[in-house]
N, C-alpha and C positions, 0 to 999 in steps of 0.2 A: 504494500500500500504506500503511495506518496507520502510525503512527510505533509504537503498541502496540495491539495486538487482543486483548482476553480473550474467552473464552468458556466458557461455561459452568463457571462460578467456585464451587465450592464448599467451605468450611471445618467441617470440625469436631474437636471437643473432647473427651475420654476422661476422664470424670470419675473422680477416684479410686480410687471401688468398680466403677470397670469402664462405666460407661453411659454411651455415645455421644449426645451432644450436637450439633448441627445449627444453627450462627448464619451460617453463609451456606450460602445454596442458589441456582445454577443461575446466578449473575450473568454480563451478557454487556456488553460498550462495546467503544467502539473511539475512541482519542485520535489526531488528526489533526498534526500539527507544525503548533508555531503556536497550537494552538486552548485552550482553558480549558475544563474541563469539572468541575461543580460535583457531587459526590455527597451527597446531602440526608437529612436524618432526622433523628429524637429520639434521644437516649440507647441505646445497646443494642441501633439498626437494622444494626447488621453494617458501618458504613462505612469506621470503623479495622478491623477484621479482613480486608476484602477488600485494602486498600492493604498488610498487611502482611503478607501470603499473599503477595503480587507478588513482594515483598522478601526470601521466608523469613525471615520474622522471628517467627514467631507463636512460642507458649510452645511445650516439648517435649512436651504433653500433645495437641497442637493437628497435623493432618493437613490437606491441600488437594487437590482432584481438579480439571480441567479443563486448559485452557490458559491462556498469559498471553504471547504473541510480541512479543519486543520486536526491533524490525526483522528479523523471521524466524525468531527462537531463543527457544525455549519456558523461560521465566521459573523456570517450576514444574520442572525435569529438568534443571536446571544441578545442577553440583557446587559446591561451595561457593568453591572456586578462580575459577570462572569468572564466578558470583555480585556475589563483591566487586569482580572489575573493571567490575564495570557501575553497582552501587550505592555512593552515594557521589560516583562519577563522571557516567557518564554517566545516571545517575538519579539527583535528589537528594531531600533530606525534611529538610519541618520538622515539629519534631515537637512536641506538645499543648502540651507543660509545659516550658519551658528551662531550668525550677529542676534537674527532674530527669534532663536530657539535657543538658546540662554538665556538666562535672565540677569541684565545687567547690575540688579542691584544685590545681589545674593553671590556669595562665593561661590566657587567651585566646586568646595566642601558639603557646604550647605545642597546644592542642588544633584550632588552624586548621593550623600548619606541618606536623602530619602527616597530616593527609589530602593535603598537594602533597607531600610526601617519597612516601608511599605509593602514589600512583597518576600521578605526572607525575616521580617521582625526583632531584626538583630538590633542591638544596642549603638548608643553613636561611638563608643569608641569602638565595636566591632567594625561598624560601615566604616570609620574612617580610617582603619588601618586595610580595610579591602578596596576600600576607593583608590589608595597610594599607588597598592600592588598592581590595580589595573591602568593607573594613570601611567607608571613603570615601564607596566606589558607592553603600551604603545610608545614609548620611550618620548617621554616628557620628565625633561631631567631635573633632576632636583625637584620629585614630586612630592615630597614630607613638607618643603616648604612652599611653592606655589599651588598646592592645593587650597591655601589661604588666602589665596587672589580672587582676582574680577576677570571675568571673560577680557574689558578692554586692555588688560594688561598682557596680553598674549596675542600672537602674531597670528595672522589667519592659516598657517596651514595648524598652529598649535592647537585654534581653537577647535579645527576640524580633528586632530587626533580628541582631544576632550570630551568631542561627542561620539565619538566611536569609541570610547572607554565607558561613556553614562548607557551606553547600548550594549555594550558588554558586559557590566556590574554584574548581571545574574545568569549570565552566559548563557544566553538566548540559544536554541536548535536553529533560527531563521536571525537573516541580519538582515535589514533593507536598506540600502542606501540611496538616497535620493539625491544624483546629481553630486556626491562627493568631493570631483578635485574641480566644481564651478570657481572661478573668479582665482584660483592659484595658479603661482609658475609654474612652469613643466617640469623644475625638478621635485616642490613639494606635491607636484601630483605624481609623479612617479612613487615619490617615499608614500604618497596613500595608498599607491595602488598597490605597493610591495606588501604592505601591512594588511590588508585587505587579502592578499593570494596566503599572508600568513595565517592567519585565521584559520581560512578554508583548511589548509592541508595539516595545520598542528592542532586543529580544535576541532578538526570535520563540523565546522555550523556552516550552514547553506547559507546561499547571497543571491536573494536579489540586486541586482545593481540597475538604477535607472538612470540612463545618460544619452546624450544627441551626439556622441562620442564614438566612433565605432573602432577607434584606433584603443580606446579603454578597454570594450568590448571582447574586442579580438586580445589582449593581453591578459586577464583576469577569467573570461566565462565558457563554461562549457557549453552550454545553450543559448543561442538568442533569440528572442521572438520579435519581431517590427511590428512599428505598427505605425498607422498613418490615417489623420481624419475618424478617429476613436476606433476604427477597426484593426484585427491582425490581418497584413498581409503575407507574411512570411513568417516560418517556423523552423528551426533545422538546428542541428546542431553546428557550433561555431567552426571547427573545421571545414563542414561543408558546405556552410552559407559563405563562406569568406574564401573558399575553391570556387564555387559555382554558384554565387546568386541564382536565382531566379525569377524574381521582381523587379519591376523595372527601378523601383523605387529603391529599392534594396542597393542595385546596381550604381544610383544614382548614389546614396548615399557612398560608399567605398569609392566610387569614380572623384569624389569631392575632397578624400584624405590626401594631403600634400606626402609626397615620397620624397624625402632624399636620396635614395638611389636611382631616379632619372637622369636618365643619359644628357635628353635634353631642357635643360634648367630655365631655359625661357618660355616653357610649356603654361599656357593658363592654366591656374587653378579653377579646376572644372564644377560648375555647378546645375542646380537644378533650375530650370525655367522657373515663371511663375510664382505662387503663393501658396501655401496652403488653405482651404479651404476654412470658412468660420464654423463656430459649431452651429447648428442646426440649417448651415447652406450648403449641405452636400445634395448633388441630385438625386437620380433613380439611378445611374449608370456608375461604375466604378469613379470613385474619389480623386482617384490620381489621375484619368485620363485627358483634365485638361492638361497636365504637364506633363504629360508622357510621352516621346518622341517613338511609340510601339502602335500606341491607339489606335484602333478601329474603330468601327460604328457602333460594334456592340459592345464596345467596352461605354460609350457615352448611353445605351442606352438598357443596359442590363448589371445590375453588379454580380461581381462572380463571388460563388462560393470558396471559402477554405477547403482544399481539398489537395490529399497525400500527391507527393513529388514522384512522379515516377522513376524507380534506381533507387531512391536516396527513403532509410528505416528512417521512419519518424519525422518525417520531414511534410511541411504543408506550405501550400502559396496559393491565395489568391487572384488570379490573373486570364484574364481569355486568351493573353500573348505573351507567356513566358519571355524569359531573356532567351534560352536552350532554343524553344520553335522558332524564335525572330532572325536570328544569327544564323539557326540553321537555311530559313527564306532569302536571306541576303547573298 
């Protein structure tokens, strides 16, 4: 059995004057214990909304239908009671921004110690001498004394290990990251993302990671799902989605990651047409075919189902014109 199984994931939004809004539809995955699985897309593809449907955390404007079983108890039909014993605990999350997910006026102490007071009932000198050793684990040095600080007193890749240590406290089975190494250099996004593959393989906790990132993706995850205009259009494991796309979108995105082994260095950096679509101005036909240089007729007037890749175990795409058939007509 999965460690969590979603199915058929969908969220939406009640806009003020009353109009029902649709930024997820019909999402489906399944996280293995152990495994890392990458959820991909631009801005406004529905990635944080699907992770924070899991969590009941969306706005109060904001509803979710399907399922989300995490070791056999449906995510989405908890009470709020039974919710918090699992989130925070045995599911954790970093979250986009640390500026805004700390609390400026409270130590670091303060805001680790009660997540172990509140879900392990330990004492504050027990939480505080367990908050050190995790502050430690992600190496923030001289953790006995700036445990005694303010988020503003810490550098931003610091503050993002801080939060991947308040996620770690009760050593979660699931990690979620949301957008991790946003707004840092590439070297402290590297040390997150080193600390992140360390997790995995010396503590076997699973990882979602959600990022617009595919060069992250491809270094940290075993599976990636896309997804684009609140829907999945591709499925596959990372190996073979990053050998052989098969979305165009998919395609689009990897065509867009800058290579320093090009030969030729005056080469544009290649992007995608267009815009993405708003949430609830998708039409009846596939999402991506105004900017899709594959498109047919019937991709503008039919959307395609998810449906398995043929060759490739456990693999699904969306598409009436693969990359595989397009390439092959050319």
């Amino acid at each position: 059995m999965p460690l969590l199984e979603v199915k058929d994931l969908s969220v939406r939004f009640t806009r003020r004057e009353g109009v029902p809004v649709d930024v997820v539809q019909g999402v489906s995955f399944s996280l293995e214990a152990g495994r890392t699985l990458a959820i991909v897309g631009e801005s406004g593809s529905g990635k944080s909304q699907t992770v924070m449907a899991l969590l009941g955390l969306l706005a109060s404007n904001g509803s979710v239908s399907g399922s989300a079983a995490y070791r056999g108890e449906n995510l989405l039909t908890m009470n709020e009671a039974a919710l918090n014993r699992i989130r925070g605990d045995r599911i954790g999350m970093i979250f986009q921004d640390p500026m805004t997910s700390l609390n400026p006026f409270l130590t670091i102490e303060r805001q680790m110690t009660e997540t172990l007071q509140l879900h392990r009932k330990m004492s504050r000198r027990e939480a505080r001498r367990r908050a050190i050793e995790t502050l430690e684990s992600v190496r923030i040095p001289d953790a006995a004394r700036r445990i005694n600080t303010y988020p503003h007193e810490f550098s931003g890749g610091m503050r993002q290990r801080v939060m991947i240590a308040m996620a770690l406290l009760s050593e979660p089975e699931i990690l979620i990251a949301d957008e991790p190494t946003t707004a840092l250099d590439v070297t402290v996004q590297a040390q997150i993302i080193e600390l992140l593959r360390e997790l995995n393989s010396e503590r076997g906790t699973a990882i979602i990671l959600i990022t617009h990132d595919m060069g992250v993706a491809a270094s940290l995850c075993d599976d990636v799902m896309v997804m684009y205009a609140g829907q999945t259009v591709e499925q596959a494991s990372a190996a073979a989605l990053f050998a052989a796309p098969s979305h165009p979108y998919t395609l689009g995105l990897l065509n867009a990651l800058p290579r320093l082994t090009d030969d030729n260095d005056d080469r544009p950096l290649q992007t995608i047409p267009g815009n993405p679509p708003l949430p609830g101005e998708v039409g009846a036909g596939c999402a991506f075919a105004p900017r899709c240089t594959f498109a047919e007729e019937i991709c503008r007037a039919t959307c395609p189902a998810l449906e398995p890749i043929e060759g490739e175990a456990h693999a699904l795409c969306a598409c009436h014109c693969p990359v595989q058939a397009m390439v092959e007509v050319l």
